[in-house]
C-alpha positions in Angstrom: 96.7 93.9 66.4 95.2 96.9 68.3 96.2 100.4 67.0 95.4 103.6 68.9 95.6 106.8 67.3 94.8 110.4 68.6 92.5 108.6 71.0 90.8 111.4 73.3 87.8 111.2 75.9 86.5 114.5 77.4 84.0 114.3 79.9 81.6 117.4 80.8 81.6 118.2 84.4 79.4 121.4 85.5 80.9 123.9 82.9 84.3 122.0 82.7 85.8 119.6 80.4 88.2 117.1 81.9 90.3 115.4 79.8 90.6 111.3 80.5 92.5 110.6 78.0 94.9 113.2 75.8 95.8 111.9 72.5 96.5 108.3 73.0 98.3 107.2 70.3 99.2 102.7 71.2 100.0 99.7 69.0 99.8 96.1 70.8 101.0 93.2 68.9 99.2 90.1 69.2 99.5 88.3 72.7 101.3 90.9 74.1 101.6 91.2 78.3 100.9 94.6 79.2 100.6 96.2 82.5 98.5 100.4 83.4 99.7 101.8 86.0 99.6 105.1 86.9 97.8 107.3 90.3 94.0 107.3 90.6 92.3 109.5 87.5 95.2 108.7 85.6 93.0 107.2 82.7 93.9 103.6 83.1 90.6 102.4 83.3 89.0 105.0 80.8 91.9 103.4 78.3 90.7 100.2 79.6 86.8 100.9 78.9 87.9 101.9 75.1 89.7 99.3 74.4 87.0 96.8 75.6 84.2 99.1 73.8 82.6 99.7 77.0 83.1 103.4 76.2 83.1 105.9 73.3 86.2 108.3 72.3 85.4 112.0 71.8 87.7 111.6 68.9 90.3 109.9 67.4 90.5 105.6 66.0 90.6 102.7 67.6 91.2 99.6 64.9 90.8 96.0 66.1 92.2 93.0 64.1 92.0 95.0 60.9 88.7 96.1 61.4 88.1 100.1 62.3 85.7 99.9 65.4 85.2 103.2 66.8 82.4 103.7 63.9 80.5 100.6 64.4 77.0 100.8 65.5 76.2 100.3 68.9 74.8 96.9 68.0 77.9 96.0 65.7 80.5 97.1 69.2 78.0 94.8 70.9 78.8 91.6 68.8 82.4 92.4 68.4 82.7 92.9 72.2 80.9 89.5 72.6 83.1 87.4 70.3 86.9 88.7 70.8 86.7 90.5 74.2 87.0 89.3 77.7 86.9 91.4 81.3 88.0 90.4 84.5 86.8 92.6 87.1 88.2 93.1 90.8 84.7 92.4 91.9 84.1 89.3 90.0 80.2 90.7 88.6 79.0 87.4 89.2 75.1 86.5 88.6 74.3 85.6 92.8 71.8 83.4 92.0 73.8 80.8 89.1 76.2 78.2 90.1 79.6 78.6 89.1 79.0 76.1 86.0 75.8 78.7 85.1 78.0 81.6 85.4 80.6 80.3 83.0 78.0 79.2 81.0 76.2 82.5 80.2 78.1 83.8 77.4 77.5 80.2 75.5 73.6 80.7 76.2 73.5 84.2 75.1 75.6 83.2 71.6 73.1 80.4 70.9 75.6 77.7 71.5 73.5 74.2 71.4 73.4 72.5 75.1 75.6 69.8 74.6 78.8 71.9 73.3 78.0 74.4 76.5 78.3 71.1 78.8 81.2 70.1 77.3 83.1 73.3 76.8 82.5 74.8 80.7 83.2 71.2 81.8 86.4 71.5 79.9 87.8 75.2 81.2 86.4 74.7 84.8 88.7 71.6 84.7 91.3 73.5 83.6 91.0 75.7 86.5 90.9 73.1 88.9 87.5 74.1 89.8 85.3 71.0 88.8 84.4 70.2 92.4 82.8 73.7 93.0 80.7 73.8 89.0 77.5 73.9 91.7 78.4 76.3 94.1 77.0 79.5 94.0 79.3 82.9 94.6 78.4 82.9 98.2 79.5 79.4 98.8 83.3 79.8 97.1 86.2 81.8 98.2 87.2 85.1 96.7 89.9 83.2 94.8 87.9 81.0 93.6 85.1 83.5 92.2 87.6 85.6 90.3 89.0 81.9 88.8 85.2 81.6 87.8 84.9 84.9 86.2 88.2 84.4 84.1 86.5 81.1 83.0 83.3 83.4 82.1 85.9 85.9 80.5 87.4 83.6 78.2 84.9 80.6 77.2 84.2 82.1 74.1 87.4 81.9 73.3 88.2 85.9 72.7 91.3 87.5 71.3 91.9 90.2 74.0 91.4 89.9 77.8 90.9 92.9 79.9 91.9 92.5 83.4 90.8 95.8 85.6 92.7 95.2 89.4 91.8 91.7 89.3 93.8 91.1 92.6 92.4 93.9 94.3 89.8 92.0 96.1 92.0 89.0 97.1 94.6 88.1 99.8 98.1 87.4 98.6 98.0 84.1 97.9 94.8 84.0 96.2 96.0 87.1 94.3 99.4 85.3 93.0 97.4 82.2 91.8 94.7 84.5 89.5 98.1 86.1 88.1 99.2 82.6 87.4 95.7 81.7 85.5 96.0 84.8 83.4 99.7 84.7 82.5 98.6 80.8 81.1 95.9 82.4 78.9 98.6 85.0 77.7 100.9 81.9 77.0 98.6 80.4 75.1 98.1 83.3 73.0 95.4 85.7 74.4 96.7 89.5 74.5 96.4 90.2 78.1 96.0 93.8 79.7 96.0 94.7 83.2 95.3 97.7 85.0 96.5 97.4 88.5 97.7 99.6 91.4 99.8 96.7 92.4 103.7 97.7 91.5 104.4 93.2 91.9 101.8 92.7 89.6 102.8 95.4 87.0 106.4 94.5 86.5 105.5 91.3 85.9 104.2 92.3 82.3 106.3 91.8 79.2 105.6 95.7 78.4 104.8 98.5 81.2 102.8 101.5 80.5 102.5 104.5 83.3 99.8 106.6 82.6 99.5 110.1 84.2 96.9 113.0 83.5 95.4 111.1 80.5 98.6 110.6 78.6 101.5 107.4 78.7 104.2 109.0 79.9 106.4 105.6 80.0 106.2 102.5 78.0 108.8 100.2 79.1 109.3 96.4 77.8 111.6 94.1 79.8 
């Protein structure tokens, strides 16, 4: 479960103070299907950046499956962040020169995992994703579906609790688009909580539970 409460972020500009986010106060339930939406400076993706521990609030808590995270060391967010949270981003932040098997594999090296249960588990998910003929392509040499299907493999191949999807159709055609929704509403129905920020009003509504976000605050949360 993820609870919010009296979650701020104020940001110094020149002598002003500009309020991201103004007393967020959200409860997801585990595997819930949410959807931010909201204009440009909204907050979505601040919200997004807390919940992933990318970012600090000015004040306020922020507890995690039981466990109170806005006080953890930088080093504890770190591992935490590691082991239960993935991010999908529109622009895929793929390493250019790793195949699509290396990319996958990265989170697996950086955890330690021994060699054989890496080969086995990327061989696994990029099977799962239908993308076992392209484990040796680099970025470059696959489509932009393709590289965002990668990066949800990266995302999730530790196996984390919460996955963090910031406009991940924005880069992609239609078609492409529809079929990276697909991938992540499997994940969700296998039990991942699943968050995306979009602009896309087709991709919002598709959530379980809506959230409309305007000058820092949620000023609808709609389930449906």
């Amino acid at each position: 479960m993820i609870i919010l409460e009296g979650i701020n972020r104020i940001f110094q500009v020149g002598d002003q103070q500009v309020h991201a986010l103004d007393d967020i106060h959200l409860t997801i339930q585990p595997g819930e299907y949410l959807s931010l939406m909201g204009p440009s400076g909204s907050g979505k993706s601040t919200l997004l950046n807390i919940l992933g521990l990318l970012d600090k609030p000015t004040s306020g808590r922020y507890v995690l499956e039981d466990r109170e995270v806005t006080s953890l060391s930088d080093d504890e967010q770190a591992r935490v962040r590691g082991e239960r949270i993935g991010f999908v981003f529109q622009f895929f932040h793929l390493v250019p020169r790793m195949s699509a098997f290396e990319n996958v594999e990265l989170p697996l090296v950086l955890a330690g995992v021994p060699p054989a249960q890496r080969r086995e588990r990327v061989g696994k998910i990029l099977e799962q994703l239908d993308l076992t003929d392209r484990a040796h392509h680099r970025p470059d040499q696959l489509s932009g579906g393709q590289c965002q299907r990668i990066a949800i493999a990266r995302a999730t191949i530790m196996h984390p609790s919460l996955l963090l999807a910031d406009e991940p159709t924005g880069n992609l055609d239609s078609k492409s688009g529809a079929d990276v929704v697909q991938v992540l509403e499997q994940l969700n129905a296998g039990g991942i909580t699943l968050v995306v920020v979009t602009h896309d009003a087709e991709v919002g509504k598709r959530a379980r539970r809506r959230l409309r976000m305007v000058d820092g605050r949620i000023v609808e949360d709609e389930a449906g």
